[in-house]
C-alpha positions, 0 to 999 in steps of 0.5 A: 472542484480541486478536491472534487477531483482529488477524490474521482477516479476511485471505487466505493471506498474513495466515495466520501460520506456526506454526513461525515465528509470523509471516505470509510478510511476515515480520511477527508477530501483536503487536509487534516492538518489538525488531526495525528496520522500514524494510520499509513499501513492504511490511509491517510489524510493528504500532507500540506506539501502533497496537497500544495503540490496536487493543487499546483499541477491541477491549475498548470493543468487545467489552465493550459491550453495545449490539447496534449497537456494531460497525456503528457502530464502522465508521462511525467508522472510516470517518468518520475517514478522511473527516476526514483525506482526505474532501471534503464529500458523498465515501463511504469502502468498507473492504475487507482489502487493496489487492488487494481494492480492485481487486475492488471498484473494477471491480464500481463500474465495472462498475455506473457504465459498463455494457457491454464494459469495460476495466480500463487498469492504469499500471506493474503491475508496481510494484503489488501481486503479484495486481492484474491479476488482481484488476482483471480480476475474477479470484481472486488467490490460492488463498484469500479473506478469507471462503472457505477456497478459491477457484481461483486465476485463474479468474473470480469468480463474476458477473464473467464476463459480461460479462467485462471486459479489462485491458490495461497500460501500464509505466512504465519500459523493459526496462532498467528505466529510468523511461520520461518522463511524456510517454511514459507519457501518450501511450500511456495515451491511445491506448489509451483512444482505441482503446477508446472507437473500439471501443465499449467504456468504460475504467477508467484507473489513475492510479499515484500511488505504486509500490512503487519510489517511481515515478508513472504518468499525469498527472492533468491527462491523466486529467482531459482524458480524464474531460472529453473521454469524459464517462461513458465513462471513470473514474479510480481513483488508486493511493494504496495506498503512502499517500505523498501528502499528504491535500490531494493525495487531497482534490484528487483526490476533488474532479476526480471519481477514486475513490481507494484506499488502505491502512493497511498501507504508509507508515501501518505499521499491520499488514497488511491494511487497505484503503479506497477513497474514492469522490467525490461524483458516483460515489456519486450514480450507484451505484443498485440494485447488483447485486452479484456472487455472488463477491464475497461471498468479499472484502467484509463488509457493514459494509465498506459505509457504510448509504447503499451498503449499502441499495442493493446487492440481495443478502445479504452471507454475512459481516456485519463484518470485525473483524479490518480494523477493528482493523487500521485503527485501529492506522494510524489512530492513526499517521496522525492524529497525523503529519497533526496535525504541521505540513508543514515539520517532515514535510517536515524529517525526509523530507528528513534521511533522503533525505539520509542514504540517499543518503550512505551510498549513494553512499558504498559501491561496492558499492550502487547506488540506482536511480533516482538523479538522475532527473527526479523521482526522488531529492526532497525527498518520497521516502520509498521507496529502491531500493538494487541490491547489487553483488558484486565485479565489479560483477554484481548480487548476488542480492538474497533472500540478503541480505534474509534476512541482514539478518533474521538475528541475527549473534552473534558476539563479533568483531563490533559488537553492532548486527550482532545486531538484526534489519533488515527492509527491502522484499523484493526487487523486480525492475526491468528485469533487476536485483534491488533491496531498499528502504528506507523511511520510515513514518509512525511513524517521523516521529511518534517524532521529533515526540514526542521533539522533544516531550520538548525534544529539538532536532531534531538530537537527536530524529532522531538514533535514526532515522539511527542505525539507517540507519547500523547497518543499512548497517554489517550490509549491508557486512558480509553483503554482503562474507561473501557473495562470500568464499563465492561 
């Protein structure tokens, strides 16, 4: 049952596949403790602690017999996550996903702006698969966390009129090369100029975090154009990979964005798992929402904390999403206890595994880290790793054959036993014309360190497990890498 509800709540891509008994992230309904996880830029499995932690609030939960247990239980979890990224008088909404974050992000614009809008998304196609759609107030999939099926595509109901726009600024060229801040900036601005010139209001993207590890929008340039167009435009900050740092958030709240995440990505807990933290002044203007009849299909009434809740004027069809407060505690238990470590030791592991990437990276002909040597590429705070595999010409190697290999088990008596552990990576992702897989580093993984440092290991020795499975991991890529062009 615990498990049942660990996976409820969620659309398609939460359903898990009986003949495989994991959801189409490759993930599984418990623990995969046997398994190797750098996939965060995606999903991965649940951690012990964030599994031990789930199934501790499900029994004080489940067992109580106060009627208000579950709504207060949500309070709770929104007030941690206050604790860890809020500022004095800012509000936290829960949703499933990230993508359900857009949703609700426009409808807040929609009720704090008025009139024509347009929803400006920086670098869409490093964020999540069903985000312009589900910024443009549109069904994302063929299903909803509350409805079996909805048409994808279509608009949701209540968001057609007047229906909003979307418009998109990449940040990178066709190549695939990360275009310059100043250039991503500069075409931010005109579109927001020609919008305004155009009597309409614009909801800008701030992309903290890519699925690459890319940024897009400075926010000294979102903050000139949130002082210049006064309460004709609003900020909402990507932070749904979750790579930033607590301070950044809080300091984002304080410049007046809304800013989303999720517990899903650099937290690891199991997927999906959302929140988007609203600032003082955005929560002061939400009055008497008038919530769209459609959206009832994507959030919760206990997603809402009472103060928003009691101004929406219409009945939520659900009343909690049990199985999104289960997976929030599960990346609450890891990031409470990662933002509990002092920065220079975060930083100290952060950096061991850039460096070790890099090595054997650069180390191996046949790989090619994208975005090497960038201006703001390969730093100190990287945590996402985009790696091309080359075949013998120098051609890209297609990279699903690959990513399904490291998955696989290779039982064969000729080879290393570490060829029989199953490595998950980020799937594949497209950049320009080229194919690239990730690695990743998770909060879970740096809270290992931290606990066996704890256990008077010296640091060299705490980290030591972790570079050992990179290490084991780019041996089974050599490997696989190698066997797939003896048979092409």
């Amino acid at each position: 049952m615990f498990e049942q509800l660990l996976t409820s709540g969620g659309d398609e891509r939460i359903a898990v596949d009986p003949s495989t008994g994991r959801n189409r992230y490759g993930t599984p309904p418990g623990k995969a403790c046997d398994e190797v996880w750098f996939a965060s830029s995606t999903a991965t499995a649940i951690s012990p602690r964030g599994y031990e932690a789930a199934l501790e609030a499900y029994r004080s939960v489940i067992h109580s017999d106060d009627a208000c247990s579950i709504p207060a239980w949500f309070d709770r979890i929104r007030a941690r996550l206050l604790r860890l990224f809020g500022t004095s008088g800012s509000e936290v909404i829960l949703s499933s996903s990230g993508t359900e974050l857009e949703i609700i992000a426009l409808f807040l614009a929609r009720s704090i702006l008025g009139g024509p809008l347009t929803n400006l998304i920086v670098g869409p196609g490093e964020t999540g698969r069903g985000v312009l759609l589900g910024a443009s107030g549109r069904h994302f999939l063929g299903s909803a966390p509350f409805v079996e099926r909805v048409a994808r595509g279509y608009l949701i109901e209540g968001f057609d009129i007047p229906e909003s726009t979307t418009e998109t600024v990449e940040i990178r060229d066709g190549c695939g090369l990360a275009l310059s801040a100043d250039t991503v900036d500069h075409e931010v601005v005109e579109k927001v100029e020609t919008n305004i010139a155009n009597n309409r209001c614009v909801l800008i993207h701030l992309l903290d975090c890519s699925k690459t590890n890319r940024s897009g929008l400075r926010r000294s340039t979102a903050s000139a154009l949130m002082a210049r167009y006064g309460s004709r435009v609003l900020v909402v900050v990507d932070s749904c990979q979750l790579r930033c740092s607590p301070e950044q958030i809080r300091a984002d709240l304080r410049a007046g964005f809304m800013v989303m995440i999720t517990g899903s990505k650099f937290a690891a807990g199991p997927p999906f798992s959302g929140a988007i933290l609203l600032p003082p002044k955005i929560r002061e203007q939400l009055r008497c929402l008038d919530m769209p009849p459609g959206l009832l299909a994507y959030t919760a009434a206990d997603d809402w904390p009472f103060a928003l809740r009691r101004e929406i004027r219409r009945e939520f069809a659900v009343t909690d999403n049990f199985g999104a407060g289960l997976r929030w505690e599960a990346a609450l238990a890891e990031l409470e206890k990662l933002f509990a470590l002092p920065v220079q030791f975060r930083e100290s592991v952060i950096r061991v595994f850039a460096n070790a990437i890099e090595r054997h990276v650069l180390g191996n002909p046949r790989l090619e880290l994208i975005d090497h040597g960038a201006a703001d590429g390969f730093h100190s705070a990287r945590t996402i790793f985009s790696i091309v595999t080359l075949a013998q010409d120098g051609a890209s190697l297609a990279p699903d054959a690959v990513y399904r290999a490291l998955r696989a088990p290779l039982r064969d008596s000729s080879l290393p036993k570490a060829f029989e552990r199953v490595f998950h990576v980020g799937q594949p992702v497209s950049i320009g014309n080229r194919d690239a897989l990730r690695i990743c580093l998770s909060a879970p993984q740096i809270v290992d360190v931290a606990e066996r440092m704890a256990k008077e290991q010296m640091f060299e020795a705490a980290v030591a497990p972790l570079l050992a499975d990179l290490t084991s991991l780019f041996s089974k890529w050599q490997h696989v890498t190698d066997d797939l062009c003896r048979r092409s």
